[in-house]
N, C-alpha and C positions, 0 to 999 in steps of 0.2 A: 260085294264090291266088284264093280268092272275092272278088267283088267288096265284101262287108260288109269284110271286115280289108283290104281295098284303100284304101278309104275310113280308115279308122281309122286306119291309117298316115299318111293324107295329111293329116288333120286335126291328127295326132300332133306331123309333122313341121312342117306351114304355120301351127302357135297359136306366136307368140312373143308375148315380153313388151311391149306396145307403152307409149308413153309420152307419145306425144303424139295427141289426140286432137283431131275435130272440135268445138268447144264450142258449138254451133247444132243437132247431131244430136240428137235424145233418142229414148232407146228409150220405149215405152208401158208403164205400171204390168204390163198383160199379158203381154209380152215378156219383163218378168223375171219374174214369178211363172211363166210356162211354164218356164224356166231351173232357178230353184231347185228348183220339182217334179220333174221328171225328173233330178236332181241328184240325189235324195233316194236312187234308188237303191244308194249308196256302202252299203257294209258297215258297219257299226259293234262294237263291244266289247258284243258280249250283246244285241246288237241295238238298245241303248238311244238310241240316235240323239242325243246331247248335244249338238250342232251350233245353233244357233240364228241369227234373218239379223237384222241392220236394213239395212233399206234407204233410203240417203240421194239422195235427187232433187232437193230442195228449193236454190236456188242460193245462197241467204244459208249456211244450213245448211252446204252444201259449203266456203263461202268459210272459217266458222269453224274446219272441219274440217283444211283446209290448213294454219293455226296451230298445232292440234297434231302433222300430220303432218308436221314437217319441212319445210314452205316446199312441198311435191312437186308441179309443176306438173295432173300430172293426175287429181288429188283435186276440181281446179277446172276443172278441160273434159272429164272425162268425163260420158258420159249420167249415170250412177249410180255410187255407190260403197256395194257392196255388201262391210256387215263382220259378219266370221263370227265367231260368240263362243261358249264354251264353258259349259256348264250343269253346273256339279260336284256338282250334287245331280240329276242324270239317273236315279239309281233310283227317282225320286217318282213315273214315268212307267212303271214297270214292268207294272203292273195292265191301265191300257188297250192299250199294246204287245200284252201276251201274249192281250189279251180279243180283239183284233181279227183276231193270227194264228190263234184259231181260229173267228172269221165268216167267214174269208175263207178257211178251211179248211189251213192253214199247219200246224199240229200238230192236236192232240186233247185234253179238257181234263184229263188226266193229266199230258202233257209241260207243258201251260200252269202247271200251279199247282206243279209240279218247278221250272219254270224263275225262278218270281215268288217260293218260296222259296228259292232260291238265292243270287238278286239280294238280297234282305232281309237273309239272312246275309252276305252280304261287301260287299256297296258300303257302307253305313252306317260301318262299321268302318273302310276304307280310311283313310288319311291323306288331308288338303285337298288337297295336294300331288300325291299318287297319282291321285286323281281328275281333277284339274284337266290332269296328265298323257293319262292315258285321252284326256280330250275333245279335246285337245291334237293327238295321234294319229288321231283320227277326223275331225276339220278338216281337218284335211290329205287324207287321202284325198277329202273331198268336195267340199273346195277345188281340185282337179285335176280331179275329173271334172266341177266346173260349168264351167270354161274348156275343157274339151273341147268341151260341148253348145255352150258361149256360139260357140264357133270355127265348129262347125257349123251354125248357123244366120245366119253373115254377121258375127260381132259382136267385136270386139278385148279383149284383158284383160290385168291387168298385178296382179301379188300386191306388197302391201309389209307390213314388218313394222316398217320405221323409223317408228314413231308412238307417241307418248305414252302407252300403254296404261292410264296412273294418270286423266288428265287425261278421256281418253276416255270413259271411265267413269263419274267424274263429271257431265261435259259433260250424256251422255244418258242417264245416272242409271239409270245399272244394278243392277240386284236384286244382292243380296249374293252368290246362287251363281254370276251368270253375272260372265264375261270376254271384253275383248277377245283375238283371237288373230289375224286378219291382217285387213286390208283387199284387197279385190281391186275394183279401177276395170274397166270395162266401158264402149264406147262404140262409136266408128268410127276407127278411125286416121286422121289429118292426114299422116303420112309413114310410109314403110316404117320398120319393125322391124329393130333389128341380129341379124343371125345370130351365132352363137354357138358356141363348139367344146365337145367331149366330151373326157375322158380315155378314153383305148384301153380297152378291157376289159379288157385283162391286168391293168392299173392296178388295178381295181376288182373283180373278180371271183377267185374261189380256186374251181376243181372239183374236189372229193375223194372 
């Protein structure tokens, strides 16, 4: 075992969901913007990266937030609570995606303008629903790899999805295509984290 997937297992294994957190620690506006960026790496549905951040620091701000979140204590003593939302009109983004993978030398501008019409023809078309799906799917894988990075760099995190999502929205007035889709708190833990069991593989897996 190289020491790279050494590491990645231990980080894999030691990132649990923490819940209680120091409410005096804060992270610096930089600390999470390094976070999310290197985040960014997560794959997405046609590349179009629908994912979108607010980031909540502000401690009035958070206190509101805790109202619509279910009362959950660490909405209000984490550093940040960082909520991930979905863009159901992410094909509006297609043009500079495809302009950039080829400054940056990613494709050619044949597969570019292949791939920008493509996107034109089916994402418009899709249902709200489909879409909102899409970004839905792709949150989540980016939502896992930012608590990865967050684990490795010293820092605790915890996803929730019990929160108002109508209220939310309102609150901080969201453009008609975006949505919330989880909240994930980030900070320093005040106490260890419950470990956690797995279903056997057998459970969950079929090889055929």
């Amino acid at each position: 075992m190289t020491t790279t997937t050494k590491d990645l297992y231990t980080i894999m294994h030691e990132r649990k969901s923490v819940r209680r957190y120091e409410p005096t620690f804060k992270m610096t506006q930089a600390q999470l913007e390094e976070i999310i960026k290197e985040a960014t790496s997560a794959p997405s549905s046609s590349n179009l990266q629908p994912w979108r951040f607010l980031v909540i620091q502000d401690e009035e701000t958070k206190k509101e937030l805790r109202t619509i979140a279910n009362n959950q204590e660490q909405i209000e003593t984490s550093s940040a609570v960082i909520a991930v939302l979905g863009d159901a009109e992410m094909y509006k983004n297609v043009e500079k995606i495809y302009t950039q993978n080829v400054t940056e030398g990613h494709m050619d501008d044949t597969s570019k303008d292949l791939m920008i019409g493509n996107t034109h023809r089916l994402y418009p078309s899709l249902p709200l629903a489909v879409r909102q799906n899409i970004a839905s799917f792709d949150a989540g894988l980016i939502s896992m790899q930012l608590m990865l990075i967050a684990k490795e760099k010293g820092f605790d995190t915890v996803t929730m999805g019990g929160f108002d999502k109508v209220k939310f929205a309102e609150r901080f007035e969201l453009p008609e295509n975006q949505f919330p889709i989880v909240l994930i708190a980030i900070g320093k833990s005040a106490a260890p984290a419950y470990g956690s069991s797995r279903l056997p593989l057998e459970d969950i897996a079929r090889f055929i």
